[in-house]
Structure formats: structure tokens, C-alpha cells
N, C-alpha and C positions, 0 to 999 in steps of 0.2 A: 644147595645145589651149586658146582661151579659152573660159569658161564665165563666164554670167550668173548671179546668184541672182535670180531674177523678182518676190521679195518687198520685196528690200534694194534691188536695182539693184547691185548690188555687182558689180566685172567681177575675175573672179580667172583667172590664166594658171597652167595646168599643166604640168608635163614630164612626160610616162608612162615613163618608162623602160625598154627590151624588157626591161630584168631583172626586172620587176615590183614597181621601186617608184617613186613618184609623188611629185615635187618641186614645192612652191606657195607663197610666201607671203600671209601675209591680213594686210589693212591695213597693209602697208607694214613689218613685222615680222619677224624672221629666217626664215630656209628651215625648211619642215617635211617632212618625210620620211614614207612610210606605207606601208604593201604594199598593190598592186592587182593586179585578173586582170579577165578578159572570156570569159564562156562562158552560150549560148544566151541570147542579146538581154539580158544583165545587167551592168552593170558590179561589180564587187563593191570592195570601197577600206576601208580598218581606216579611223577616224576617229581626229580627235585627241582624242577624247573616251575612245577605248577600242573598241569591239566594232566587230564588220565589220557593212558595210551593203553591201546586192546591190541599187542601181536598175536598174532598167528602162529601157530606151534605149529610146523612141518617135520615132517620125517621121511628121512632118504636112509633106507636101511637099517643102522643103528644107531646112525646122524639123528639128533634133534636139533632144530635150527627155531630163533623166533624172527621171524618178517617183518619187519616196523612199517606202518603207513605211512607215517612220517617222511619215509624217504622211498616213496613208490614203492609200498612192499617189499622192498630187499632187506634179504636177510642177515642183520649185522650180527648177530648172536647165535654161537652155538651152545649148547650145554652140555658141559664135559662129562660132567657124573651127579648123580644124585647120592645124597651121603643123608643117614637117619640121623634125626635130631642135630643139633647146633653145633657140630665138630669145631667149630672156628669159635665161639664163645661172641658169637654176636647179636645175641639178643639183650638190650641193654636193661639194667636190673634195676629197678623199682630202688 
């Protein structure tokens, strides 16, 4: 999936992986790795910071947006497109 940061402009590509864990680099920097899930309209994702965060997936049209509690539900993240399997080669290899 590509996702915007609507703050930064920052365009960052994810891999979700059915095993639940999520492959991304930021700024051009090696592959980061993190556990994710999705249950009732949340996405949930451990940061690289440490602690899990559950946004909120909203949809305005054909806008997908995710809402961070973190920052009073606003939503910094959009999701540009969904794309099958690992286009970006970021799931890092055994």
C-alpha cells in the first residue's frame, strides 16, 4: 500500500504481510519491520517508537484516510493505492 503523511508530504510504501507483519522503509533507510492486525474499522501497527497504535480507517469518497489518537484523531495518513503483493521488494528475506 502507498500511504501519504498529509503533514510532511512524505510518500512511504508498505508491504502488510498476511503473517502480520508490515515492511516500510522511511527516508530512503534500511527495511523496518513491526507487527500489524486490522479488526473493526482499525488498523493497529507496534511503531518504531515502541507501543501499538489502533488508527481509525475513514473514508470520504474514494479518500482513505487513517486518524491517529495520538494526535486527537487527526488524520495524518492517506492511502494512495493498494498494489498486490510486494511491488517495492520490501519484505526482507530470511
Amino acid at each position: 500500500a502507498y500511504h501519504k503523511n498529509l503533514k510532511t508530504g512524505q510518500n512511504l510504501p508498505i508491504y502488510f504481510d498476511p503473517s502480520g507483519t508490515r515492511y516500510f522503509k522511511v527516508g530512503g533507510a534500511k527495511v523496518l519491520s513491526t507487527a500489524w492486525s486490522i479488526a473493526d474499522g482499525k488498523r493497529c501497527e507496534e511503531t518504531t517508537a515502541g507501543p501499538e497504535v489502533c488508527m481509525t480507517v475513514y473514508k470520504a469518497g474514494s479518500d482513505v484516510y487513517l486518524c491517529d489518537p495520538r494526535y486527537a484523531g487527526e488524520c495524518l495518513w492517506q492511502i494512495l493505492r493498494v498494489a498486490d503483493g510486494d511491488p517495492e521488494k520490501l519484505k526482507v528475506q530470511p
